[in-house]
N, C-alpha and C positions, 0 to 999 in steps of 0.2 A: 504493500500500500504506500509505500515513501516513495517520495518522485526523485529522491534525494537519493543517492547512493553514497554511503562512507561506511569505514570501518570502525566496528563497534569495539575490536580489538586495539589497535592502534591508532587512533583518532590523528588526524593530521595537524595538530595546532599548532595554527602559524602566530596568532598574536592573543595569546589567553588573557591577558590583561583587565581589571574590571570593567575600565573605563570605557575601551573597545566594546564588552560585553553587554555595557548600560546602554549607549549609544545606539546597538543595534537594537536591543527592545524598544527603547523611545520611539523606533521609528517606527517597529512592530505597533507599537500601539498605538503610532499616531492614524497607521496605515488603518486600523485595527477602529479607531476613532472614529475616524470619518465614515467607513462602510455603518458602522449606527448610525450615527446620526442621517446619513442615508434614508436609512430606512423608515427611523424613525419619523423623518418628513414624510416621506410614500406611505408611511402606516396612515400620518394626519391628514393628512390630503384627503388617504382614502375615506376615513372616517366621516371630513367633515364637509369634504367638498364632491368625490365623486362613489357617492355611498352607492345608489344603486346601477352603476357601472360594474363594482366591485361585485357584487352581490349578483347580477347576470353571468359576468365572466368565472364566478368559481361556485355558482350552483350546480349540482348535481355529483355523485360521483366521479362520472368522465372528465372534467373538464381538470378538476381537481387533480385527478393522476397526471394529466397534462402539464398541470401547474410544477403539480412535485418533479417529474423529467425533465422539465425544463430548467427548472433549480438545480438540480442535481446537473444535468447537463455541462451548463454555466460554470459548474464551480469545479467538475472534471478539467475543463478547458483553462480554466484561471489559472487549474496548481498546475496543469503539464506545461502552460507558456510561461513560469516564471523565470526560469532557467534562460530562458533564449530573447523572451522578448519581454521583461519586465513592465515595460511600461503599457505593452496590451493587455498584461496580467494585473495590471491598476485598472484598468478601463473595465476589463471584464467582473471585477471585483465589483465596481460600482455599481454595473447594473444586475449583477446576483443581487447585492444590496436594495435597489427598487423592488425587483422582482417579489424579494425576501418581504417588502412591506405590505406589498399590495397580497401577500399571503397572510399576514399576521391581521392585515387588515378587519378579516371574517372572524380572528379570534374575539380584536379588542370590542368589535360589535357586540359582543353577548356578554364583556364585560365593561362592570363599572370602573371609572377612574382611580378611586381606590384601590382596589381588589388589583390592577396594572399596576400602581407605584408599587403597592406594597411587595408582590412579586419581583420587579425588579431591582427593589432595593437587596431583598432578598439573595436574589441570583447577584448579584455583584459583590456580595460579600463575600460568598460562596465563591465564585469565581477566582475572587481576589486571593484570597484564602487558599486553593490549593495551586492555582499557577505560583504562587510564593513557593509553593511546600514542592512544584515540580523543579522550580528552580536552584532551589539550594539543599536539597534533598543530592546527598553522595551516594542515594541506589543506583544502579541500571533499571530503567523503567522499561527498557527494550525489549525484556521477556513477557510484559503481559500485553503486547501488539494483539498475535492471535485471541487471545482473549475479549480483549475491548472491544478488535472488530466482530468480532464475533457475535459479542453479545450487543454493537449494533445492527448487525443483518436481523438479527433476534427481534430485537424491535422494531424492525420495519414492518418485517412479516408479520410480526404479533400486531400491530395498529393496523394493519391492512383488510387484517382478517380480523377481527372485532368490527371494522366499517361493514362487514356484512352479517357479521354475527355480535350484536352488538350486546355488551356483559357489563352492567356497572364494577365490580368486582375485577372483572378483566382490566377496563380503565384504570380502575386506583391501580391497581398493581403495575401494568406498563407506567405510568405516569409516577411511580415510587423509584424502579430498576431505571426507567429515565435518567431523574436526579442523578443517582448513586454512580451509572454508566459515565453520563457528561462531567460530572466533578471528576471521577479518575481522567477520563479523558484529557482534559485541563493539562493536568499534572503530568500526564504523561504527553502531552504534546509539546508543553516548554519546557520538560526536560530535553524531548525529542531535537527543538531548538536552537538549546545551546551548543548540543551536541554540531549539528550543523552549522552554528556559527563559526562552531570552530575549525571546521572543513572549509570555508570559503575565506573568512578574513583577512582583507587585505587586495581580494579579488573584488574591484567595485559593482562589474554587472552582480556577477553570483550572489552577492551580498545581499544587494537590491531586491535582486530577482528573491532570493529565501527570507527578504522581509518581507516581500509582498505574498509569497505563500506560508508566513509563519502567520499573519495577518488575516488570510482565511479562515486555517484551521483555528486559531482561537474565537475570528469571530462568527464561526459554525459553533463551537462548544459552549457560547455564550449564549446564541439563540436558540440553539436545542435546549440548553439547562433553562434557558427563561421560559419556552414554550412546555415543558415538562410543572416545572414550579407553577406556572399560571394557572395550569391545569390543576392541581392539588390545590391549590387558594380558591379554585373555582367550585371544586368537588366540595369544601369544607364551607365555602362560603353559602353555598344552595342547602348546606345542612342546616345554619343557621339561621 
């Protein structure tokens, strides 16, 4: 699953240094930044200006699966041009990002303003919280790859198949393993990271190129954990 190739045995570090190593997250996150806030205007937009636009284009199942391939598609394409053409891998990143809103758009519709911050604030702590712990954590996080992806194939299929056999019970529980799945993930993607920063630095495209796909994958881990978490405030919130 790494578009990245290096060795896990003897890492190639050309400039380990902290300051080199802050530098390139700053940019991770700025890159990382801006694809939210993206979205987050295509979410408002969608909400407040083209609600029922939104609401023709992702009614029904089909159109939906549509949406989801195409997302996925998008972000297939993003992580294989970073390497060669970084700056098509910003552009494509951006409009995953739109795309990503006007998907979220149909969630924030069924919820209230609260019940959205509060999730979010949620997930960013959370977030915060274990990309810290992937970061400066001295394990090898590289052996539980197969696992993680795994246990996201897991959940695509288990959400796919509840859309037609639909189980309250089945929800909470995919929407629990969610969580738990996307926080390792975190952790195990800026461990993944570093690791790579320290194969390219010093190489400017390369560099570039693996901020702008460290950039995805975090802010894929951020909106899966927020669309898992939103779901669980929404399950607890309709109990109340």
């Amino acid at each position: 699953m790494d578009n990245f190739s290096f060795n896990h045995e003897e890492p190639r570090i050309v400039n380990p240094d902290a300051s080199g190593l802050n530098a390139f997250f700053r940019k991770v996150y700025s890159f990382m930044g801006m694809a939210l806030l993206v979205t987050a205007a295509s979410s408002f937009l969608g909400v407040t200006v083209f609600a029922k636009q939104v609401i023709a284009l992702t009614t029904g199942l089909v159109p939906s699966l549509i949406m989801f391939a195409l997302l996925m598609g998008i972000g297939v394409m993003a992580a294989r041009a970073t390497m060669s053409n970084p700056g098509r891998a910003f552009g494509l990143l951006m409009a995953y990002s739109v795309l990503m809103g006007v998907f979220l758009t149909t969630l924030f519709m069924m919820m209230n303003l609260q019940t959205i911050f509060a999730a979010f604030i949620t997930t960013a702590a959370l977030f915060g919280g274990m990309a810290t712990y992937g970061l400066v954590t001295r394990r090898d996080m590289t052996k539980m790859s197969s696992l993680l992806f795994g246990s996201v194939i897991a959940l695509v299929v288990g959400g796919l198949i509840n859309l037609f056999f639909f189980n309250s019970i089945v929800y909470l529980a995919i929407s629990v393993i969610g969580v738990v799945v996307f926080a390792l993930m975190t952790a195990y993607d800026m461990n993944k990271l570093k690791q790579m920063y320290y194969q390219v630095a010093g190489q400017q495209t390369a560099e570039q190129g693996v901020a702008v796909y460290g950039a995805l994958t975090l802010y894929l881990d951020f909106i899966n954990l927020f669309i898992y978490i939103l779901r669980l405030f929404g399950i607890f919130g309709n109990q109340d």
